[in-house]
C-alpha positions as CSV (number, residue, x, y, z in Angstrom):
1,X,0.0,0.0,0.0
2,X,1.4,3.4,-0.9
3,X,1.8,6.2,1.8
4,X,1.6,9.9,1.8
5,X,5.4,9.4,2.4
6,X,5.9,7.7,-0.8
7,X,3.8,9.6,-3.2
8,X,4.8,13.1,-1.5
9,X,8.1,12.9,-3.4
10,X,6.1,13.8,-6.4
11,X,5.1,17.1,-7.2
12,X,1.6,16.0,-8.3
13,X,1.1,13.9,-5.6
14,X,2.4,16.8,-3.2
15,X,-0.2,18.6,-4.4
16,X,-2.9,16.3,-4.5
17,X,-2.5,15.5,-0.9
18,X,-2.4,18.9,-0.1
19,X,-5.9,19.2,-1.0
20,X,-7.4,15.7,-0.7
21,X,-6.8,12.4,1.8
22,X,-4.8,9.6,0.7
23,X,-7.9,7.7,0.2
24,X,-9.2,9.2,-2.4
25,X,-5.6,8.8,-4.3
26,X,-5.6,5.3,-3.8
27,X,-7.8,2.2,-5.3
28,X,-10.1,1.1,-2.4
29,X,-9.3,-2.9,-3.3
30,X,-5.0,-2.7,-4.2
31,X,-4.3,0.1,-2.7
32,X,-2.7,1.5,-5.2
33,X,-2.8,4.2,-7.2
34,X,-6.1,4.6,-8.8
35,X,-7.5,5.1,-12.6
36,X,-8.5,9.1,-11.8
37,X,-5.1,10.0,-10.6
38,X,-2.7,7.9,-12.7
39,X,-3.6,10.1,-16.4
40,X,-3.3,13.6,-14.3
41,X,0.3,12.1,-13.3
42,X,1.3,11.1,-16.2
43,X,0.1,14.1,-18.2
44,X,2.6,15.6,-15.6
45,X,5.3,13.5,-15.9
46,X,5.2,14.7,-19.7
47,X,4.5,18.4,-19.0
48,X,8.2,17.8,-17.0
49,X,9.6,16.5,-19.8
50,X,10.5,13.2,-17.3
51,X,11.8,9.8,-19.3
52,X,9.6,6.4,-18.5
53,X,8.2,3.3,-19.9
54,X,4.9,3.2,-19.8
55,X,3.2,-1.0,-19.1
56,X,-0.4,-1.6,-19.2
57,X,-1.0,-5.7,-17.8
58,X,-3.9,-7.0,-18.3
59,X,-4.6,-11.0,-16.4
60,X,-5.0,-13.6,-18.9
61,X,-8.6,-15.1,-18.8
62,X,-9.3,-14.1,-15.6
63,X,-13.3,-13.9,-16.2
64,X,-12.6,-17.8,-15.8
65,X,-11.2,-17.7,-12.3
66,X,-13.8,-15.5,-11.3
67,X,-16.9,-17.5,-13.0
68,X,-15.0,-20.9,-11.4
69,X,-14.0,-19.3,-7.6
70,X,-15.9,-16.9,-7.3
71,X,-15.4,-13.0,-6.5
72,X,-13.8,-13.0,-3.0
73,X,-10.9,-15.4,-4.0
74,X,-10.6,-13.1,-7.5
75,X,-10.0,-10.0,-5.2
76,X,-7.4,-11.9,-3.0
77,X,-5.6,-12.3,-6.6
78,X,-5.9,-9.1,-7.8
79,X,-4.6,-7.9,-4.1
80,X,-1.4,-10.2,-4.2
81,X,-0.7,-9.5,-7.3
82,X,-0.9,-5.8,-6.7
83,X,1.2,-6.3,-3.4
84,X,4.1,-7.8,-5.4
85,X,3.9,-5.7,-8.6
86,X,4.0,-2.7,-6.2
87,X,7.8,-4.7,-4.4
88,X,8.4,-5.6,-7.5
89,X,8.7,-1.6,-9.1
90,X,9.8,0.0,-5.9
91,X,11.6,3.3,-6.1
92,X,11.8,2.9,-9.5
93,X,8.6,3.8,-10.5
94,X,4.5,3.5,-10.0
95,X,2.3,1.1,-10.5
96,X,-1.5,1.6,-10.5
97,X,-4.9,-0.5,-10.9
98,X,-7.0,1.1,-14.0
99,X,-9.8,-1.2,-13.3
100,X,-10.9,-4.8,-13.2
101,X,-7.9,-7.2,-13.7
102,X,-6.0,-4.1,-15.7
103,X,-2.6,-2.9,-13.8
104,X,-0.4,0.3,-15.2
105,X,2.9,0.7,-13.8
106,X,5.4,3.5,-14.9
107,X,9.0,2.6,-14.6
108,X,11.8,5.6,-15.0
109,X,14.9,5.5,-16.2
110,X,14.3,2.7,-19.4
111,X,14.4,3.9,-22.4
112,X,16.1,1.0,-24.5
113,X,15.2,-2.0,-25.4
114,X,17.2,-5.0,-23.9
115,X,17.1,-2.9,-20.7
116,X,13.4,-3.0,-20.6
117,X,13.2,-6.4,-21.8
118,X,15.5,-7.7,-19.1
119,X,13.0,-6.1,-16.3
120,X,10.0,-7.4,-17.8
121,X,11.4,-11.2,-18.0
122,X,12.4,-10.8,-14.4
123,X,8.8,-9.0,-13.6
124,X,7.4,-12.2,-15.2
125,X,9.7,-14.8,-13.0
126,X,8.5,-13.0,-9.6
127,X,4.9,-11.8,-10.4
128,X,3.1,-12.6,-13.6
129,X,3.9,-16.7,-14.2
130,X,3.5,-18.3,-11.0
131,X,0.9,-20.1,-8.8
132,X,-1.1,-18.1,-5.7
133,X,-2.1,-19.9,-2.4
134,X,-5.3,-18.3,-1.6
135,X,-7.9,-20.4,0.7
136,X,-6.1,-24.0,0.4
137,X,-6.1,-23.5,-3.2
138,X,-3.2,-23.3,-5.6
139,X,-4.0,-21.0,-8.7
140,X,-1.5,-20.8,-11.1
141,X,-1.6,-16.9,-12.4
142,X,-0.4,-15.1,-15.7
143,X,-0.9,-11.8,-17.5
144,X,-0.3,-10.1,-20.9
145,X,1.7,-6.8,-21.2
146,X,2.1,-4.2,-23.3
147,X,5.0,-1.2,-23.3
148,X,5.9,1.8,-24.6
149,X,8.2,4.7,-23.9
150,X,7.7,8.2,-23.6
151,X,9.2,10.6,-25.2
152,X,10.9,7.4,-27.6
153,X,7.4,6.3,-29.2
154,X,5.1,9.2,-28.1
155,X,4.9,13.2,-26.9
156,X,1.4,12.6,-25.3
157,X,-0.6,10.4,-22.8
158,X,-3.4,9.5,-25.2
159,X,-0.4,8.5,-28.2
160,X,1.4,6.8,-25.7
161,X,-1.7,4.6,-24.7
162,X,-2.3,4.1,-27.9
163,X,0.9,2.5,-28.3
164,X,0.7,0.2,-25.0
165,X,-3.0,-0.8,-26.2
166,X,-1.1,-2.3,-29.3
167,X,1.7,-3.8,-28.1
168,X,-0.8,-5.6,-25.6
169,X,-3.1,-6.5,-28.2
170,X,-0.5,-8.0,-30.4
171,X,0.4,-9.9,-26.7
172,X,-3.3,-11.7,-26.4
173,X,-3.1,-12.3,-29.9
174,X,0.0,-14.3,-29.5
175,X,-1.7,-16.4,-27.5
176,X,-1.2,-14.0,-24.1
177,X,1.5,-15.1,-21.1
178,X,3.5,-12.8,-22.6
179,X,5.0,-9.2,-23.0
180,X,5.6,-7.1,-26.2
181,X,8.0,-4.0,-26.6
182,X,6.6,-1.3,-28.9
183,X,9.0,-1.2,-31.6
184,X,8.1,1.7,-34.5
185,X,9.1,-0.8,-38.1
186,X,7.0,-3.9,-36.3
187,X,4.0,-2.6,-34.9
188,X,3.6,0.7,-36.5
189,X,0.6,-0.4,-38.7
190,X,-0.7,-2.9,-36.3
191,X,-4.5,-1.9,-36.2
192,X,-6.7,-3.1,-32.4
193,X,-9.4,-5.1,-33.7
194,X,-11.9,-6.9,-31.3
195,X,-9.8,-9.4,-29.8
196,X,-10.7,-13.3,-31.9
197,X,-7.7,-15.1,-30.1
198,X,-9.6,-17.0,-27.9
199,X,-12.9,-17.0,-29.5
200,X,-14.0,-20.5,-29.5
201,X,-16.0,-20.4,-33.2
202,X,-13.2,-19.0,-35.1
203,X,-10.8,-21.3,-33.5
204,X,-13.1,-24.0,-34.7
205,X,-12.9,-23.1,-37.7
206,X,-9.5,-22.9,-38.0
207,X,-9.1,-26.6,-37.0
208,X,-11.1,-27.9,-39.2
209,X,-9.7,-25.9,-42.4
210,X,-6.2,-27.6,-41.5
211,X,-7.4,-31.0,-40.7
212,X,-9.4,-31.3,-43.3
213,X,-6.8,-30.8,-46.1
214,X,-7.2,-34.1,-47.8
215,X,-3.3,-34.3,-49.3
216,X,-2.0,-34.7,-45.6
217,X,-1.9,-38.2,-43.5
218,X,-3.2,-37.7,-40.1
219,X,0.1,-36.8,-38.4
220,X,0.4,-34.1,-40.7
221,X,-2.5,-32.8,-40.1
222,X,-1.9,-33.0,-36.6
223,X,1.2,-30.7,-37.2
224,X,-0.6,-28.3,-39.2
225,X,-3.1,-28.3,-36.2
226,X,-0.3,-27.4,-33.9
227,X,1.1,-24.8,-35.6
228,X,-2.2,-23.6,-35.7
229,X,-3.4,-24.1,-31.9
230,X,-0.1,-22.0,-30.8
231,X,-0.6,-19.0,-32.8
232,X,-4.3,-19.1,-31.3
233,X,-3.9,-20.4,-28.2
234,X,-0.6,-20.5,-26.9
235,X,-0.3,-24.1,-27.1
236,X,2.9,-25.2,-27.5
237,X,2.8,-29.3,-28.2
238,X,0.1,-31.7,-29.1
239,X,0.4,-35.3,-28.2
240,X,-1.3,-38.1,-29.9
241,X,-1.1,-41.8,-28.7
242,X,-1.8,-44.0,-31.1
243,X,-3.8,-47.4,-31.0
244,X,-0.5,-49.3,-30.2
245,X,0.7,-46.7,-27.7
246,X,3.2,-45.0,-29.9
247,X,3.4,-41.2,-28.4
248,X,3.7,-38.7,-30.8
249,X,5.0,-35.0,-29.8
250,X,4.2,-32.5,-32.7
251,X,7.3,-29.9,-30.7
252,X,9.8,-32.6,-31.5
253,X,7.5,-33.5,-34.8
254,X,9.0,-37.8,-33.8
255,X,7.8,-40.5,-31.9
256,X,9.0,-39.6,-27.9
257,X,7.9,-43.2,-26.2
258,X,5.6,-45.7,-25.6
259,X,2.1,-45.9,-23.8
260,X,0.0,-48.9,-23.6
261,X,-2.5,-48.8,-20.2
262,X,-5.6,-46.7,-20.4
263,X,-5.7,-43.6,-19.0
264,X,-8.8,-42.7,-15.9
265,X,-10.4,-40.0,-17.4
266,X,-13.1,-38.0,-15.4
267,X,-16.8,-37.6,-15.9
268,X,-16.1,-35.3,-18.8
269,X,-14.2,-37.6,-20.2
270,X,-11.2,-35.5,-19.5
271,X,-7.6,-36.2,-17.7
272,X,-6.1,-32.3,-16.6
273,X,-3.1,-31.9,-14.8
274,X,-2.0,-28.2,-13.9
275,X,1.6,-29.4,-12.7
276,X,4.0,-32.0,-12.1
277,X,2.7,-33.4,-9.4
278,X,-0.7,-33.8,-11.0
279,X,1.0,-35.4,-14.2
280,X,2.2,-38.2,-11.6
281,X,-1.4,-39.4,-11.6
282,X,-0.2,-41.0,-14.6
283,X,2.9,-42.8,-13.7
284,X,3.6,-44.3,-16.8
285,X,3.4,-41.5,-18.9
286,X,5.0,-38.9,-16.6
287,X,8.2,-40.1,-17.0
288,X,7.9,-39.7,-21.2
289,X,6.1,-36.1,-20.7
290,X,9.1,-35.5,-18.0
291,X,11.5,-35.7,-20.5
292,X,9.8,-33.5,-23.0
293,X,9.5,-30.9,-20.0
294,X,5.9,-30.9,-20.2
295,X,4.3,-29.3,-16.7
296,X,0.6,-29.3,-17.5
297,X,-1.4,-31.3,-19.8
298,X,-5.1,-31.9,-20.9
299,X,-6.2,-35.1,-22.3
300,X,-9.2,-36.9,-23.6
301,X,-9.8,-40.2,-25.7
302,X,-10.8,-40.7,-29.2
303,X,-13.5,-42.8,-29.6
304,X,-15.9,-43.4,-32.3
305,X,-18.7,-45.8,-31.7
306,X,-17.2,-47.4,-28.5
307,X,-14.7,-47.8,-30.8
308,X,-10.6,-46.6,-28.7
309,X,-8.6,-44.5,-30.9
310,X,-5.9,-43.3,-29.1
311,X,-5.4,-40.5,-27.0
312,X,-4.6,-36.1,-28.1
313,X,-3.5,-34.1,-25.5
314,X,-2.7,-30.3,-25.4
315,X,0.9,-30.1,-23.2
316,X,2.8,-26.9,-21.5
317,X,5.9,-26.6,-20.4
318,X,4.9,-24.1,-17.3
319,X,1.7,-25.0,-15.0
320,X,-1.0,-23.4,-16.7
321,X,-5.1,-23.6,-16.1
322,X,-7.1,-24.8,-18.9
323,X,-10.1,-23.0,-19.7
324,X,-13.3,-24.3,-21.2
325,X,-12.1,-22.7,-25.0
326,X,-9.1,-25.4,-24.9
327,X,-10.7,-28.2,-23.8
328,X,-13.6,-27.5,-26.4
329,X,-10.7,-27.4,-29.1
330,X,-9.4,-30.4,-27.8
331,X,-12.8,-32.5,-28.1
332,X,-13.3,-30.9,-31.6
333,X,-10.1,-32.1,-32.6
334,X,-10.8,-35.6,-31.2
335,X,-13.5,-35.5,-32.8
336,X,-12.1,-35.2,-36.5
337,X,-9.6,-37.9,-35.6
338,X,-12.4,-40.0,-35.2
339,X,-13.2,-39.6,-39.0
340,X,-9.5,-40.4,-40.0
């Protein structure tokens, strides 16, 4: 939580809290600093002609953490992570909540570009990839960010938003759990359109127009699929166990090992691990996905009439959550296998 003492070294801050409490400064959830003050300070910040990179995170698919634990565990995330973005920044900067699952932080002092990246992959090891105790559960925790840098990429707030707001969309458009660094000759013409990364339909479709190319054989189309799945989703290998157990890794593109028991899938027909020590649920494949450095996988049969087909899987190398738009992919996908 900020203090008077740590804002007071500001001169728009010093002002403010001439005038007004520190209450009124602050976000009534995080405690930091809220969406009506951050603009004023950073229109100040430029009226000072003062150097800073500008980061605008946004939580990936946090509407399913709230929808699946409800709104008082959502807030004790959004307060952690606040508490550590806030350590994390420090003296070198500001960090504030603009709403919902939406942090800014202003960082001074970075103008170029491996500096900057070099803080945002250690922001991302202590505060954006990483799994939050809250109430006996274990909820792994990631977010998409966006920068830019004043006066290097803009001369006002609203330009330098502007900028952010695409670098971030280019981020949840990569499949989020991830950052981008406004760079002028890459994303100068990149246009924010309503986000389609995630949406279920047009992933769908996207499936089926590479599985169904008819001059493929099926692992082919599996690759094509994969290709696919990680430009839209983030999803970095597909596994598919054949009838005979052969296990097929579309990241190494070979055969990785061998798998003949069945596996105990739930009611949904589903096996999910969201880390290692759920993957040893499966003891004879956890030493294969081991090896492939596979943390988190989602699993479900292909059948076709009663008829065993094999096994796809979706596989990460971090812990990760799956959310209801994967696991419909995934049963889509088993789906057309059942066809092959």
């Amino acid at each position: 939580m900020y203090t008077e003492q740590d804002l007071m070294k500001y001169e728009y801050f010093y002002n403010v809290l001439e005038k007004d409490k520190l209450e009124y400064v602050l976000d009534p959830l995080t405690k930091l600093i809220n969406k009506g003050h951050l603009l004023p300070f950073i229109d100040s910040l430029i009226k000072d002609n003062v150097p800073f990179t500008l980061g605008v995170i946004d939580l990936d698919n946090f509407k399913f953490i709230v929808d699946n634990y409800g709104h008082a565990i959502s807030d004790e995330i959004i307060c952690n992570i606040a508490y550590e973005l806030e350590r994390f920044i420090g003296d070198n900067g500001i960090v504030g909540r603009f709403g919902g699952d939406e942090f800014i932080f202003i960082y001074f002092d970075l103008e170029d570009y491996d500096e900057i990246h070099t803080m945002l992959a250690q922001l991302y090891v202590a505060v954006l990839r990483k799994s939050i105790k809250v109430s006996k559960l274990s909820i792994y925790v990631t977010g998409t960010t966006g920068c830019a840098v004043y006066p290097k990429n803009a001369s006002t707030t609203k330009d330098l938003f502007e900028l952010a707001d695409k670098t971030l969309f280019r981020g949840k458009m990569k499949g989020r759990n991830c950052y981008i660094i406004y760079v002028e000759e890459k994303h100068k013409d990149l246009k924010i359109q309503p986000i389609l990364a995630n949406d279920i339909f047009r992933i769908i479709l996207g499936i089926k127009d590479k599985f169904l190319t008819k001059t493929f054989l099926t692992i082919d189309k599996i690759n094509l699929v994969s290709e696919y799945l990680y430009n839209s989703l983030n999803i970095p290998n597909l596994i598919y166990i054949d009838t005979l157990g052969n296990i097929y890794s579309t990241e190494l593109k070979a055969n990785v090992g061998k798998f003949i028991k069945r596996i105990d899938l739930d009611e949904f027909n589903l096996f999910e691990a969201e880390n290692k020590e759920d993957l040893k649920r499966i003891l004879e494949l956890y030493d294969v996905l081991v090896t492939q450095n596979v943390e988190s996988i989602l699993i479900t049969d292909i059948n076709y009439r009663e008829k065993f087909m094999g096994y796809i899987a979706f596989a990460d190398t971090k812990n990760k959550i799956w959310t209801p738009n994967e696991k419909t992919a995934l049963f889509f996908l088993a789906e057309l296998l059942t066809h092959e």
